[in-house]
PDB file of N, CA, C and O in Angstrom, chain B, residues numbered from 101:
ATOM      1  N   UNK B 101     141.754 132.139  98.000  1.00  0.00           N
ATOM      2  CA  UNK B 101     140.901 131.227  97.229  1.00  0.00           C
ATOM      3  C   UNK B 101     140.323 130.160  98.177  1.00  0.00           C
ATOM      4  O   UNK B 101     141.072 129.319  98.674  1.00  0.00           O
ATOM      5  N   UNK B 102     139.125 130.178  98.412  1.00  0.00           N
ATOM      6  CA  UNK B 102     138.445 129.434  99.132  1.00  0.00           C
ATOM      7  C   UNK B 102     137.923 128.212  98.202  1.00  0.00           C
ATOM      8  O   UNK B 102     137.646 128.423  97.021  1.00  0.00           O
ATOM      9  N   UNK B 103     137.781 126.704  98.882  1.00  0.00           N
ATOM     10  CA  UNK B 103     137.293 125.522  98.279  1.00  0.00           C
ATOM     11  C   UNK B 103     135.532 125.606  97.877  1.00  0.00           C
ATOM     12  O   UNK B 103     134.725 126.046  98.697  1.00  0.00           O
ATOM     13  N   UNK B 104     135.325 125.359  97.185  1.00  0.00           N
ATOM     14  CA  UNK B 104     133.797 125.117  96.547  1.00  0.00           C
ATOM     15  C   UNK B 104     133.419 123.470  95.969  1.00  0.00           C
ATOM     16  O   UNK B 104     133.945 122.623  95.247  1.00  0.00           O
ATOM     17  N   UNK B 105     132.081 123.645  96.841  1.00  0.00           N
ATOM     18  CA  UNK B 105     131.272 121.834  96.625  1.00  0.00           C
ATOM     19  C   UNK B 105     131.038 122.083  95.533  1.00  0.00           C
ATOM     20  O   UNK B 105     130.397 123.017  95.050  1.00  0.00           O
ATOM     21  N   UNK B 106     131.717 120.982  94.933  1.00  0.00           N
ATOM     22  CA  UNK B 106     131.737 120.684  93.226  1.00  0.00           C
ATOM     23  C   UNK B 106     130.090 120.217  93.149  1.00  0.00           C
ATOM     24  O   UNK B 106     129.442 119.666  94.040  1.00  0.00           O
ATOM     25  N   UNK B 107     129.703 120.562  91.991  1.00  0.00           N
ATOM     26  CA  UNK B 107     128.250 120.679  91.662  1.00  0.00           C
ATOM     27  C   UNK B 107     128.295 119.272  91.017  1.00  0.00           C
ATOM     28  O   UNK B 107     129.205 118.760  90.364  1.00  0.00           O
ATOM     29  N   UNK B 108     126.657 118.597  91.486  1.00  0.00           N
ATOM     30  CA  UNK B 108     126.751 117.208  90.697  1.00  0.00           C
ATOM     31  C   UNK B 108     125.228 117.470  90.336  1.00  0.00           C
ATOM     32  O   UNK B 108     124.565 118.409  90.776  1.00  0.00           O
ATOM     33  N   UNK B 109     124.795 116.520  89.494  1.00  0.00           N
ATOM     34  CA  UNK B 109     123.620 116.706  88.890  1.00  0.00           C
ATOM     35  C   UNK B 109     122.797 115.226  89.759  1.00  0.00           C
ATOM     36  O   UNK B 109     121.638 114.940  89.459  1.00  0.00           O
ATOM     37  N   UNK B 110     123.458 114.523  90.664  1.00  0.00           N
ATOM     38  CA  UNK B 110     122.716 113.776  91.168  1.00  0.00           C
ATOM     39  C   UNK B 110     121.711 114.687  92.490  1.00  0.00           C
ATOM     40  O   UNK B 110     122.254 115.560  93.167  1.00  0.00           O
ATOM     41  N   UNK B 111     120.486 114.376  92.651  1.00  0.00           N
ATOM     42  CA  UNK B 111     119.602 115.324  93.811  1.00  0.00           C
ATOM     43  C   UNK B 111     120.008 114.764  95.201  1.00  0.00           C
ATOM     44  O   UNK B 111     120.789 113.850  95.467  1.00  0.00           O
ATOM     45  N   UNK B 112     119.154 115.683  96.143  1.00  0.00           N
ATOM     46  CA  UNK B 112     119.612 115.226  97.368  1.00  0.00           C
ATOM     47  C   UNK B 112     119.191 114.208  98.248  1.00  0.00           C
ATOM     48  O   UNK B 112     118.012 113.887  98.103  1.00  0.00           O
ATOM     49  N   UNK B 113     119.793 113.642  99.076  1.00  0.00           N
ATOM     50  CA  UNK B 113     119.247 111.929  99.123  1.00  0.00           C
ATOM     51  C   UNK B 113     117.694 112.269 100.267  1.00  0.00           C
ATOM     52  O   UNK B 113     117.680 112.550 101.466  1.00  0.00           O
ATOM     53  N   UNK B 114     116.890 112.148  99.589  1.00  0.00           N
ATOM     54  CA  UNK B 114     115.358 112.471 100.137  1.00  0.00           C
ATOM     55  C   UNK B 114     115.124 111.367 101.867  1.00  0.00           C
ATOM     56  O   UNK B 114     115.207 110.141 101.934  1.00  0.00           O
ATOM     57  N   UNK B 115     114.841 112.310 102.996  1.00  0.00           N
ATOM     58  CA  UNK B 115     114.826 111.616 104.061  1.00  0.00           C
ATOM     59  C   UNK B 115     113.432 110.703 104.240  1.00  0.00           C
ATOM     60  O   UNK B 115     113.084 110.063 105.232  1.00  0.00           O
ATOM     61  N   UNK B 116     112.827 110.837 103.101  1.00  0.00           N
ATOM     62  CA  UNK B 116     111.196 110.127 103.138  1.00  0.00           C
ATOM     63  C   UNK B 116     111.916 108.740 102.359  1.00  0.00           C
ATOM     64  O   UNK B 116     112.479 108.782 101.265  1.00  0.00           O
ATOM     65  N   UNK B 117     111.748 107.554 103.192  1.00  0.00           N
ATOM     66  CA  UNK B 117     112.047 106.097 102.606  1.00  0.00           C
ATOM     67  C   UNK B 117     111.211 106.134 101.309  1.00  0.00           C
ATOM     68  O   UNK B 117     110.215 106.857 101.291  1.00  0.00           O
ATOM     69  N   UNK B 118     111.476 105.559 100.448  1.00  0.00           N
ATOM     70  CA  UNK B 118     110.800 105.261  98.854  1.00  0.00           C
ATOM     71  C   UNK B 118     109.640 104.007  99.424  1.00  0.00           C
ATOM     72  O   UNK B 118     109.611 103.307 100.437  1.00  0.00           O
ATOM     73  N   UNK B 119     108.753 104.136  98.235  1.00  0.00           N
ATOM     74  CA  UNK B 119     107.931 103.009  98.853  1.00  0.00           C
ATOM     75  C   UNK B 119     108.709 101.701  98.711  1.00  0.00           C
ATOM     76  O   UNK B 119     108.495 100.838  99.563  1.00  0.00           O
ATOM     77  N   UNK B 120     109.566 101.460  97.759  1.00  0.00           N
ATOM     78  CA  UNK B 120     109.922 100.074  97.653  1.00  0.00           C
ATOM     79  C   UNK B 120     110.962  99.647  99.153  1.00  0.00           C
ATOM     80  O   UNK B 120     110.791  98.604  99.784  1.00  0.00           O
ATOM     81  N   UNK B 121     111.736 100.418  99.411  1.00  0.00           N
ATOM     82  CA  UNK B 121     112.755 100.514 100.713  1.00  0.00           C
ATOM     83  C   UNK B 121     111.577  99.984 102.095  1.00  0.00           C
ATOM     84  O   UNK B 121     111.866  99.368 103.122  1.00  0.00           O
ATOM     85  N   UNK B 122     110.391 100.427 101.696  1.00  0.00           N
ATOM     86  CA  UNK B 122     109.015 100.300 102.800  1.00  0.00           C
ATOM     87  C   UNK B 122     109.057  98.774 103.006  1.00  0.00           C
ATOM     88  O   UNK B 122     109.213  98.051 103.989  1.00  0.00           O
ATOM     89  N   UNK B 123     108.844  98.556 101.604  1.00  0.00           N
ATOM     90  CA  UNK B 123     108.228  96.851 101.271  1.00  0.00           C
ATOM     91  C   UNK B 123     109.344  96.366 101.560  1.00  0.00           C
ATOM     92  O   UNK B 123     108.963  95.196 101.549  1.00  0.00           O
ATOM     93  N   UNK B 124     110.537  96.284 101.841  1.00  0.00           N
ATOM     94  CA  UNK B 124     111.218  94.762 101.682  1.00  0.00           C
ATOM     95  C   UNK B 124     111.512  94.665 103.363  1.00  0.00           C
ATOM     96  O   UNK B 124     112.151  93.626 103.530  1.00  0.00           O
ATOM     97  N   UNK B 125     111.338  95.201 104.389  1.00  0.00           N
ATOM     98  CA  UNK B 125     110.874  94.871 105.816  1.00  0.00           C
ATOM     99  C   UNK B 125     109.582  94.264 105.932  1.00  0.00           C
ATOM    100  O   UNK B 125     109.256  93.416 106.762  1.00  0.00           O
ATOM    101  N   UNK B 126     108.714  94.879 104.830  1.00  0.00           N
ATOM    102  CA  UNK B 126     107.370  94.554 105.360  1.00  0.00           C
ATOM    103  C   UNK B 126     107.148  93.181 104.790  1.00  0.00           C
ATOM    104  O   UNK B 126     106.278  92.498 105.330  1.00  0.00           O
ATOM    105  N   UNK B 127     107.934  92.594 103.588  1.00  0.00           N
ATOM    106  CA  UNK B 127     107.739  91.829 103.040  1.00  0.00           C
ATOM    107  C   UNK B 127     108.500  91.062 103.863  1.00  0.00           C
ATOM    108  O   UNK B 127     108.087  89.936 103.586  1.00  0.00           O
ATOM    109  N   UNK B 128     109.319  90.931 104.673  1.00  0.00           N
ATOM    110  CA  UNK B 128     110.173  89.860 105.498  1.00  0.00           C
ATOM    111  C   UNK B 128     109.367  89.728 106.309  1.00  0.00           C
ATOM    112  O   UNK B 128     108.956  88.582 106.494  1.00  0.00           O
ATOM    113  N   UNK B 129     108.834  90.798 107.092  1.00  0.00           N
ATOM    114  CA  UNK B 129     107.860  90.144 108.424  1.00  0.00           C
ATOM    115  C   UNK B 129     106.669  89.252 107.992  1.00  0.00           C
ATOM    116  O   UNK B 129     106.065  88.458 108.713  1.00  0.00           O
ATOM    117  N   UNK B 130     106.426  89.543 106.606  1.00  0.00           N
ATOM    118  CA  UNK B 130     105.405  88.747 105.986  1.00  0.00           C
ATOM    119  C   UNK B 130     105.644  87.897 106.578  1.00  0.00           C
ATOM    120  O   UNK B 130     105.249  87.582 107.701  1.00  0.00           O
ATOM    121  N   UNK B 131     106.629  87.196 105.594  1.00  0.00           N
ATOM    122  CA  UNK B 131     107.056  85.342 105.217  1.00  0.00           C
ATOM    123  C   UNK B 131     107.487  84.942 106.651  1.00  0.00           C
ATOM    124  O   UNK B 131     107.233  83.843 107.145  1.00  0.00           O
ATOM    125  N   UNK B 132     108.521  86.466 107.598  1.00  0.00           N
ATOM    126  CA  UNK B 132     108.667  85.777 108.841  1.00  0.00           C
ATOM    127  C   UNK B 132     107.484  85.220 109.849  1.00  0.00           C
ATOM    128  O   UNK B 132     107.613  84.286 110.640  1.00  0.00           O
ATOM    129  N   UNK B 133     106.096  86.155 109.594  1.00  0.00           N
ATOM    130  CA  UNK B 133     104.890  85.738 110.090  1.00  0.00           C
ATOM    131  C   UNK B 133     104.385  84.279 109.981  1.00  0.00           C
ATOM    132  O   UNK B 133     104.183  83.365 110.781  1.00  0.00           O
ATOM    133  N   UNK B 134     104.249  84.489 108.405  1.00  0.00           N
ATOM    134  CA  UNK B 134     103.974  83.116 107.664  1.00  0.00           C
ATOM    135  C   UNK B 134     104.362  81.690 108.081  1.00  0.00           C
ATOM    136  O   UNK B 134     103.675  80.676 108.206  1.00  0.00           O
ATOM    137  N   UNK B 135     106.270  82.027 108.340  1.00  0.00           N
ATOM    138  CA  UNK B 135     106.496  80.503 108.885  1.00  0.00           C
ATOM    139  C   UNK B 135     106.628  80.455 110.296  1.00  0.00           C
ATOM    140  O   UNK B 135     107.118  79.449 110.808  1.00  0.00           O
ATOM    141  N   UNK B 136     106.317  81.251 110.876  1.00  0.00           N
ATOM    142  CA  UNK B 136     105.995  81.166 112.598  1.00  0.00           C
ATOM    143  C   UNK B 136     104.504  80.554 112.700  1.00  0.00           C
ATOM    144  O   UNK B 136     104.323  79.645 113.510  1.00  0.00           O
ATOM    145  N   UNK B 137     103.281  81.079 111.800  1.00  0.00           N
ATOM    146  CA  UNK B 137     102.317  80.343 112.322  1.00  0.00           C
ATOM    147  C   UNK B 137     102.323  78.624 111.616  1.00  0.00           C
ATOM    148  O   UNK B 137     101.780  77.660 112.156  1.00  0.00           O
ATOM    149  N   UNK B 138     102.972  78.601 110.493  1.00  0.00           N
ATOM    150  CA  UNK B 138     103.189  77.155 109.769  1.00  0.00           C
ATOM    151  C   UNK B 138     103.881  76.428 111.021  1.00  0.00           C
ATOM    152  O   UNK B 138     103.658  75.231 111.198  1.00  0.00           O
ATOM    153  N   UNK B 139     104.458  76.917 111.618  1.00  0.00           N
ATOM    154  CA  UNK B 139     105.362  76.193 112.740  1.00  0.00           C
ATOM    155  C   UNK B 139     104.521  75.746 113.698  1.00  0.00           C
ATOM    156  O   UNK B 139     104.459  74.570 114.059  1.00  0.00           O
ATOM    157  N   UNK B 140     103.816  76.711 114.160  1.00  0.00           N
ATOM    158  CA  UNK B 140     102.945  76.466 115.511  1.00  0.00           C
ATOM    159  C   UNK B 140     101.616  75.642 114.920  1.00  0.00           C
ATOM    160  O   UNK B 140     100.857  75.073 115.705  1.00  0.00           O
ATOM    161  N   UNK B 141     101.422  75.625 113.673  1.00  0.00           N
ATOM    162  CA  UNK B 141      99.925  74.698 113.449  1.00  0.00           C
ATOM    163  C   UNK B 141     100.629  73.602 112.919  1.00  0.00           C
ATOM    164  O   UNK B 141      99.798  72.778 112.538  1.00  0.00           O
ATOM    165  N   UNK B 142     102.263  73.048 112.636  1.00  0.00           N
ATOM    166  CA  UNK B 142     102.140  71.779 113.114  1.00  0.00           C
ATOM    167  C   UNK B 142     102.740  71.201 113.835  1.00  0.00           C
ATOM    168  O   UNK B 142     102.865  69.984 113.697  1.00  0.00           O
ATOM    169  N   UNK B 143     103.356  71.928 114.927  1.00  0.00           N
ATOM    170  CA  UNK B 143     103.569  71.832 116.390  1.00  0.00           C
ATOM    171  C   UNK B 143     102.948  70.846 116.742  1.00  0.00           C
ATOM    172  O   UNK B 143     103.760  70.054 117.221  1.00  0.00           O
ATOM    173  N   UNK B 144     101.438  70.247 116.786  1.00  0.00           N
ATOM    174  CA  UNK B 144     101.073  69.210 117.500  1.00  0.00           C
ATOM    175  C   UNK B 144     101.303  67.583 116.502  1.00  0.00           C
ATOM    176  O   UNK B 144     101.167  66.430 116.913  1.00  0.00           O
ATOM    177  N   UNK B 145     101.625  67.991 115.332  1.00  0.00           N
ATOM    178  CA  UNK B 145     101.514  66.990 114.544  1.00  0.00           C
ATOM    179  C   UNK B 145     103.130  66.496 114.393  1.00  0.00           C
ATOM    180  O   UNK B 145     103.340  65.345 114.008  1.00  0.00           O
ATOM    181  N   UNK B 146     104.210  67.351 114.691  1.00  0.00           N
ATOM    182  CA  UNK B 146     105.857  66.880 114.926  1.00  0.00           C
ATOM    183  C   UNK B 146     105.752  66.478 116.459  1.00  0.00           C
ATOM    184  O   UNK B 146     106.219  65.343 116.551  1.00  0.00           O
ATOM    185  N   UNK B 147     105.458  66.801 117.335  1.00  0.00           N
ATOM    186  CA  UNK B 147     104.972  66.050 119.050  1.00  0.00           C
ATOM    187  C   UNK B 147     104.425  64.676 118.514  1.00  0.00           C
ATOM    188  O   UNK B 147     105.208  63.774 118.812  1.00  0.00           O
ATOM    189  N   UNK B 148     103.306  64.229 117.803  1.00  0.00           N
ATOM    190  CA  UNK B 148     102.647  62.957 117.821  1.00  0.00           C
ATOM    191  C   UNK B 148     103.614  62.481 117.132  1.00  0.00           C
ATOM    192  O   UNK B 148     103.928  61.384 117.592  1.00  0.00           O
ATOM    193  N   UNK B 149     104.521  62.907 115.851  1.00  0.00           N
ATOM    194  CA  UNK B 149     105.533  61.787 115.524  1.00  0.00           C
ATOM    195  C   UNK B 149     106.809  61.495 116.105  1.00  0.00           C
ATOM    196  O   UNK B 149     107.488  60.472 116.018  1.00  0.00           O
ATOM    197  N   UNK B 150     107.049  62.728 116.802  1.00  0.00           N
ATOM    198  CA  UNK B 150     107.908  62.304 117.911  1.00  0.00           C
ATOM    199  C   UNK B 150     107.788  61.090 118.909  1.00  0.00           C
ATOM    200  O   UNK B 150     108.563  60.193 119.239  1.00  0.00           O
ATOM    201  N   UNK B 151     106.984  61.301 119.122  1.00  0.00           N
ATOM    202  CA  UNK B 151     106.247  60.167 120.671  1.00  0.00           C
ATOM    203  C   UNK B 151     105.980  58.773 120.012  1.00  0.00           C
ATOM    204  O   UNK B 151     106.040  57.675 120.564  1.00  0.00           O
ATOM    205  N   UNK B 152     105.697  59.033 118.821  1.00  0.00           N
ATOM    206  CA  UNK B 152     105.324  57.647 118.311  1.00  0.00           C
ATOM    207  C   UNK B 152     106.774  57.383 117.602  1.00  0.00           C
ATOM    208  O   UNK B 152     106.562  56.514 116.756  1.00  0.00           O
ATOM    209  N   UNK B 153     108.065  57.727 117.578  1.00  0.00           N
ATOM    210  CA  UNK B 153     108.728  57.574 117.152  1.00  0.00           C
ATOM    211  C   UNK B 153     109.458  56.755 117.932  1.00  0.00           C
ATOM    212  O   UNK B 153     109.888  55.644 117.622  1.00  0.00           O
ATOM    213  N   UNK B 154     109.699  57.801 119.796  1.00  0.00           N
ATOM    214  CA  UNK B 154     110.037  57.281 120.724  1.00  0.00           C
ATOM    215  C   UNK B 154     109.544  55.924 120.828  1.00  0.00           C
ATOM    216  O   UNK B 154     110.250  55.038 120.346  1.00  0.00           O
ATOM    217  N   UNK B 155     108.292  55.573 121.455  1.00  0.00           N
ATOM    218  CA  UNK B 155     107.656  54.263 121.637  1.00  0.00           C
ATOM    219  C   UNK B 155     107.724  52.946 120.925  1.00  0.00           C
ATOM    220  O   UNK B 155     107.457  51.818 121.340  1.00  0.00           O
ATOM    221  N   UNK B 156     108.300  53.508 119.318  1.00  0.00           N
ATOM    222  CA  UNK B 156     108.357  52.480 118.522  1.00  0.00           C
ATOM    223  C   UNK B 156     109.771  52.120 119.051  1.00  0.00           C
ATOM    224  O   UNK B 156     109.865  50.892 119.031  1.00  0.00           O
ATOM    225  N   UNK B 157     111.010  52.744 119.556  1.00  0.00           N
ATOM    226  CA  UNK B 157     112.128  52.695 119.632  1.00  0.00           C
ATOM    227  C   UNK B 157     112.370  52.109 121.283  1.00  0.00           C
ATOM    228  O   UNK B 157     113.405  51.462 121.446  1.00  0.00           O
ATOM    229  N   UNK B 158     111.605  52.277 122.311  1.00  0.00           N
ATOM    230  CA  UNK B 158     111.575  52.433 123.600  1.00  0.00           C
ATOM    231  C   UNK B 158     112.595  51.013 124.200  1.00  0.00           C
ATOM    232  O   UNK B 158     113.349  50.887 125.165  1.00  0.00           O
ATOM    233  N   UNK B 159     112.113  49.984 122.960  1.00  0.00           N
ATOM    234  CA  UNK B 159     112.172  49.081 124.010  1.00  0.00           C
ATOM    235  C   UNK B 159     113.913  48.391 123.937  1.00  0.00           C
ATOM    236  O   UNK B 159     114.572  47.707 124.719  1.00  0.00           O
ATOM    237  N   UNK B 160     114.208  49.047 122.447  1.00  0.00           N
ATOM    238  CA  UNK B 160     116.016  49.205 122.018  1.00  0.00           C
ATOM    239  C   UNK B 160     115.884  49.945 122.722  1.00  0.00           C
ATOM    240  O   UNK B 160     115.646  49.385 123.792  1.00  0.00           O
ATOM    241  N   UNK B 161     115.885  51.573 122.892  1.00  0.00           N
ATOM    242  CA  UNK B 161     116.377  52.361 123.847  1.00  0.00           C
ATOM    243  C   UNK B 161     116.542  51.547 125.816  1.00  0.00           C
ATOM    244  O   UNK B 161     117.498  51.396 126.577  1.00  0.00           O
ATOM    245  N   UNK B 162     115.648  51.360 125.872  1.00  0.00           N
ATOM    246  CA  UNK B 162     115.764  50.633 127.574  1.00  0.00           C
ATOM    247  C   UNK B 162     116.915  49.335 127.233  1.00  0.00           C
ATOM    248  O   UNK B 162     118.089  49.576 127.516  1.00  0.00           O
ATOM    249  N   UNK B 163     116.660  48.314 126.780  1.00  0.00           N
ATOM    250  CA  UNK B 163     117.443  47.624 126.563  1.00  0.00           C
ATOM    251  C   UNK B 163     119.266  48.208 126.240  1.00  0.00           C
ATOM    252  O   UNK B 163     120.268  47.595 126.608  1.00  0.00           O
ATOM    253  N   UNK B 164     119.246  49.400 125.543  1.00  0.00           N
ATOM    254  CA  UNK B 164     120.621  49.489 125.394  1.00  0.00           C
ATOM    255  C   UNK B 164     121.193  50.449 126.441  1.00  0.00           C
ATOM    256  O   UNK B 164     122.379  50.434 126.770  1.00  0.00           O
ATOM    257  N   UNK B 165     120.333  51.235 126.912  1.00  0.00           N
ATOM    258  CA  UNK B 165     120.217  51.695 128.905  1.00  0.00           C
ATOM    259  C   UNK B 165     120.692  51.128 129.169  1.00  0.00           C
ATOM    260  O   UNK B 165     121.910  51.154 128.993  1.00  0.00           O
ATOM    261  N   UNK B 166     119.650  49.581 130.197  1.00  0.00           N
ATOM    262  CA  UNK B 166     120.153  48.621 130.895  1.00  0.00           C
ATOM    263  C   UNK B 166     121.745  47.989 130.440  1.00  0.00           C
ATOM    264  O   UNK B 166     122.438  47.414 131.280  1.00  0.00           O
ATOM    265  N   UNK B 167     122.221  48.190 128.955  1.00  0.00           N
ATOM    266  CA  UNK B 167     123.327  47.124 129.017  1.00  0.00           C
ATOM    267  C   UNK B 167     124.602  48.065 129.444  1.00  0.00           C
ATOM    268  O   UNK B 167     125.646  47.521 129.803  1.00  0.00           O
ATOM    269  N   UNK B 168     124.471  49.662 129.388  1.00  0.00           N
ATOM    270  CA  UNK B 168     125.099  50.505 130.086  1.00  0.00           C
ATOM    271  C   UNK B 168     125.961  50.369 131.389  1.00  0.00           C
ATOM    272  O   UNK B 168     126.483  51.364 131.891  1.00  0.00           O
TER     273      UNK B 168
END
């Protein structure tokens, strides 16, 4: 008596990705796209409040330097 693959009524797992399995990579690189260029267009506008953040602070910062 030899063993036999018990029969199931589920089909066989299809090697073609479904379209939805497609979309949810494609949909991450979206949003990952999305906030990479949000980043880089205000890249120059977190630099100017940086610097003006520094400068407002410069002169506590040197002063608490010097008392170093």
């Amino acid at each position: 008596m030899h063993d036999t693959i018990p029969y199931t009524d589920q089909p066989r797992e299809r090697l073609i990705p479904t379209r939805r399995a497609l979309m949810i990579p494609l949909i991450a690189l979206l949003l990952l796209t999305l906030v990479a260029v949000m980043v880089l267009t205000m890249l120059p506008v977190i630099v100017v409040i940086l610097v003006s953040w520094f400068e407002q602070w410069q002169p506590l910062l040197d002063g608490w330097l010097l008392k170093e």
